[in-house]
C-alpha positions as CSV (number, residue, x, y, z in Angstrom):
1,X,43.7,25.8,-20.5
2,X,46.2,24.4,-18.4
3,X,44.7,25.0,-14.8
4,X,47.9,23.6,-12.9
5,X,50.4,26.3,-14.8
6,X,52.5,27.9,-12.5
7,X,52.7,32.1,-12.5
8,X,55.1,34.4,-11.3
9,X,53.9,37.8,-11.2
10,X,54.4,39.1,-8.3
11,X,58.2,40.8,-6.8
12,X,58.2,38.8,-3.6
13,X,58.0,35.3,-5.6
14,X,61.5,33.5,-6.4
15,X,60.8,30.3,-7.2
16,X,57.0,28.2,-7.5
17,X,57.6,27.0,-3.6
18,X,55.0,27.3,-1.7
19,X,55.9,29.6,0.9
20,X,57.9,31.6,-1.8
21,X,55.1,34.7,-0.8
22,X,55.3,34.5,2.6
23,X,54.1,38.3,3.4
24,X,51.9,38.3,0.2
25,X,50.1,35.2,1.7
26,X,50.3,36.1,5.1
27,X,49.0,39.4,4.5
28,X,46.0,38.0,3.2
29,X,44.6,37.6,7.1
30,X,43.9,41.5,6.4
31,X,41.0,40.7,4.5
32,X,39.5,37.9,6.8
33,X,39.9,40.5,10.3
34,X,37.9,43.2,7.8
35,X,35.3,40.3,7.5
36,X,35.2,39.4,11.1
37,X,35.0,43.2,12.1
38,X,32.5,43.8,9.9
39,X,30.0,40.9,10.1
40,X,29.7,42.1,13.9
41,X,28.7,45.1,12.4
42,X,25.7,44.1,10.0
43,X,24.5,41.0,11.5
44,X,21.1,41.0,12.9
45,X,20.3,44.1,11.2
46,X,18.2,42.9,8.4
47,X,20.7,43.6,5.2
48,X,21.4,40.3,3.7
49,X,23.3,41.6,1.1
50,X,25.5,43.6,3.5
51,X,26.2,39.8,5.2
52,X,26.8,38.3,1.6
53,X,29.6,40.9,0.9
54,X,30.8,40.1,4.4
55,X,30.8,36.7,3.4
56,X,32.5,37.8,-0.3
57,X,35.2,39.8,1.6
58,X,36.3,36.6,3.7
59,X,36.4,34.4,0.2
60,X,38.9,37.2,-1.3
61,X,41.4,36.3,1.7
62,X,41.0,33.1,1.2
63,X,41.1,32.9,-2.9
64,X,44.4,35.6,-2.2
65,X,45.9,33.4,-0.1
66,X,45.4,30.6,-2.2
67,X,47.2,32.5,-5.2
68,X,50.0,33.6,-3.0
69,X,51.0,30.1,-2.3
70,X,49.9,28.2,-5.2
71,X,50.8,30.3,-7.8
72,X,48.5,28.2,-10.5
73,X,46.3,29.0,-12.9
74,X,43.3,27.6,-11.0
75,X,44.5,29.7,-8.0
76,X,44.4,32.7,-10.1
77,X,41.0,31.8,-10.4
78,X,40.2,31.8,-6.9
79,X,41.4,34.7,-6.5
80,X,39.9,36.9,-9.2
81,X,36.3,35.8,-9.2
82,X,35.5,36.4,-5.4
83,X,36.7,40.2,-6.3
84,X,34.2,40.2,-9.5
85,X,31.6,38.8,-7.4
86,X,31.9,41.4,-4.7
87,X,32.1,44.0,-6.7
88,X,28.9,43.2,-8.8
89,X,26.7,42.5,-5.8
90,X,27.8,46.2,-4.3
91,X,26.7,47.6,-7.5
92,X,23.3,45.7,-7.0
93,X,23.5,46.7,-3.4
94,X,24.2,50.1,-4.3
95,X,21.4,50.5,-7.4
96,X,19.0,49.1,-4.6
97,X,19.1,51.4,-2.0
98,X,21.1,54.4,-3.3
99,X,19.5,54.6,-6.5
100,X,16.2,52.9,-5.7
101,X,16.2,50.9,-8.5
102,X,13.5,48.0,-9.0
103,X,15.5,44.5,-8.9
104,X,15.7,44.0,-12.3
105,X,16.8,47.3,-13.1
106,X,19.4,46.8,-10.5
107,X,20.8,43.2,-11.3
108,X,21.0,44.8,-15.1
109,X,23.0,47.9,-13.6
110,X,25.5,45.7,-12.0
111,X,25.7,43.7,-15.2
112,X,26.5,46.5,-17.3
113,X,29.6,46.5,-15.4
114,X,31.6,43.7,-17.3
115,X,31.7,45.5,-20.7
116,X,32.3,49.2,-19.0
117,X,34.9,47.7,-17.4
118,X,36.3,46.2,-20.4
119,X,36.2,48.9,-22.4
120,X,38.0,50.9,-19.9
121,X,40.9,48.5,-19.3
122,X,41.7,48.1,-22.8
123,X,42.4,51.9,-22.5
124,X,44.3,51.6,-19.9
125,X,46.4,48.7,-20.7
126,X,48.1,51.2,-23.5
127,X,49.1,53.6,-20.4
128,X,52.3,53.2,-19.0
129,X,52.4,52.1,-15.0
130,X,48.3,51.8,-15.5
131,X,48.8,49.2,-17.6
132,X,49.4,45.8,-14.8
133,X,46.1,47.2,-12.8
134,X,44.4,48.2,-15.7
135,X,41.3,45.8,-14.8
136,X,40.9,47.4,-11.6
137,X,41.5,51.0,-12.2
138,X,37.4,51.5,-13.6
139,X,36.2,50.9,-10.4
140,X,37.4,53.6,-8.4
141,X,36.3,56.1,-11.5
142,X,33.0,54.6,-10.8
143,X,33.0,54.7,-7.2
144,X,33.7,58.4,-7.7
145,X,31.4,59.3,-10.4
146,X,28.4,57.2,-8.2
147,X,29.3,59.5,-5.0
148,X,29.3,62.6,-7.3
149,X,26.2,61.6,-7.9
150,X,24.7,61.3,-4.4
151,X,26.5,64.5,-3.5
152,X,23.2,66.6,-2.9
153,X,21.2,63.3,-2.1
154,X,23.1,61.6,0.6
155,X,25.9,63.5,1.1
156,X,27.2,61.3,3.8
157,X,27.1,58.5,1.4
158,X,28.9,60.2,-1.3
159,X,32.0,60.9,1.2
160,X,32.2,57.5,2.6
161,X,32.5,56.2,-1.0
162,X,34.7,59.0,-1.9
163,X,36.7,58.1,0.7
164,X,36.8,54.6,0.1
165,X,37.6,55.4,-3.7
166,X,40.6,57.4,-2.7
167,X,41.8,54.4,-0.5
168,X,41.6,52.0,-3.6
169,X,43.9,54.6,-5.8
170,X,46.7,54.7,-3.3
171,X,45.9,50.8,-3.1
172,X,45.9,50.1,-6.6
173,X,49.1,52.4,-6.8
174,X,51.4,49.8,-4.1
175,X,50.0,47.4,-6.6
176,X,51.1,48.8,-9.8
177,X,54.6,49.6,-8.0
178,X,55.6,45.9,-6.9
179,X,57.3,45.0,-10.4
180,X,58.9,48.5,-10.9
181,X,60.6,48.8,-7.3
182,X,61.6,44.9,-7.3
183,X,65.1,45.8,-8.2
184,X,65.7,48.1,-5.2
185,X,63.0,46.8,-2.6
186,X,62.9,42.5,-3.2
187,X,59.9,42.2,-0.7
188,X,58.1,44.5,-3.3
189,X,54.3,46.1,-2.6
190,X,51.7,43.7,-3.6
191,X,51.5,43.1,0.3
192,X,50.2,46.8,1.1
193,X,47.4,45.9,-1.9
194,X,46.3,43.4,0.5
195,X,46.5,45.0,3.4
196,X,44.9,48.8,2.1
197,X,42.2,46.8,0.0
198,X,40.8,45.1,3.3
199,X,40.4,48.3,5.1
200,X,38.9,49.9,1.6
201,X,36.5,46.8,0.8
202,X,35.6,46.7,4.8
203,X,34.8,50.3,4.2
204,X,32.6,50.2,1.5
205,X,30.2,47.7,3.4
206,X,30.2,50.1,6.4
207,X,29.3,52.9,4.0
208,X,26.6,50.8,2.6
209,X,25.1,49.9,6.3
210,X,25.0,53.3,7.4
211,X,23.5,54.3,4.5
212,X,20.6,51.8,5.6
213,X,20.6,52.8,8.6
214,X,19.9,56.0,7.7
215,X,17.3,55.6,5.2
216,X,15.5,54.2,8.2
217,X,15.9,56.5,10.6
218,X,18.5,54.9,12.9
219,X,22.1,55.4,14.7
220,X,25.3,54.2,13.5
């Protein structure tokens, strides 16, 4: 593989300068305020893996940004497997102390992830407009099916993630737009992507903390 290929996929890019995604990159910052906000939020509270998603959440700005100027293969990289990673250590997270899982039981949980998701986005890749975000559009449907879950449980749990699943489909929707409205709108929507996944990843760590908080017996 050819890690110093050049990719243009996004509307906003012209040419493989590096500033040719200036509000794609800049935009990025979104993710890296999220971080900021919510590592004042979780440290000193005893929930390491709430600070390692902090600490995931601010390597997504900067492996976005990275893309957004770079445009390489090995950028692409940067900025795909901070995502992965995040996601997979909320599921642990989540199979922990939602589901009260034992550890390995948990880790295995957030491993079966890869081929679900898999399986799904080979289904959705033969929808029309699903298709471009089709490796992201299984997480929200599991967001949603893990707070129907926790409905009768922890009810306040199953709305934050409800919420934060809702956030990622109107997300995941500015995404799937930016090629389609190119034409008529150059700057395109990747940026709101950026800018509505911070405030929905930022979310799902303060859904996760309260959630502690309150398995413990304590304020928000």
């Amino acid at each position: 593989m050819d890690w110093t290929r050049t990719i243009d996929a996004y509307c906003e890019r012209t040419d493989a300068a590096y500033w040719s995604e200036p509000v794609n990159a800049a935009t990025n910052a979104a993710f890296l305020i999220a971080a900021l906000v919510m590592w004042r939020r979780v440290r000193g509270q005893g929930m390491p893996l709430a600070e390692l998603l902090v600490a995931i959440l601010a390597l997504i700005g900067i492996g976005s940004f990275l893309f957004h100027t770079h445009a390489t293969a090995w950028a692409a990289a940067a900025d795909v497997v901070p995502i992965l990673l995040f996601i997979l250590v909320y599921i642990h997270a989540a199979n922990l102390h939602f589901w009260h899982m034992p550890v390995w039981l948990a880790a295995l949980g957030a491993a079966a992830f890869v081929p679900y998701a898999m399986l799904l986005a080979a289904a959705f890749r033969a929808l029309p407009f699903f298709g471009i975000s089709a490796v992201y559009w299984p997480v929200p449907l599991l967001i949603a099916a893990v707070a129907a879950g926790l409905a009768r449980r922890a009810p306040a749990t199953a709305r934050g993630l409800g919420i934060g699943a809702a956030i990622l489909v109107v997300s995941l929707t500015f995404r799937s737009l930016d090629g389609a409205v190119c034409a008529v709108f150059p700057l395109g929507t990747h940026f709101l992507w950026h800018l509505l996944n911070a405030v929905m990843l930022g979310w799902m760590i303060e859904v996760y903390r309260r959630h502690r908080l309150a398995e413990r017996g304590g304020g928000r």
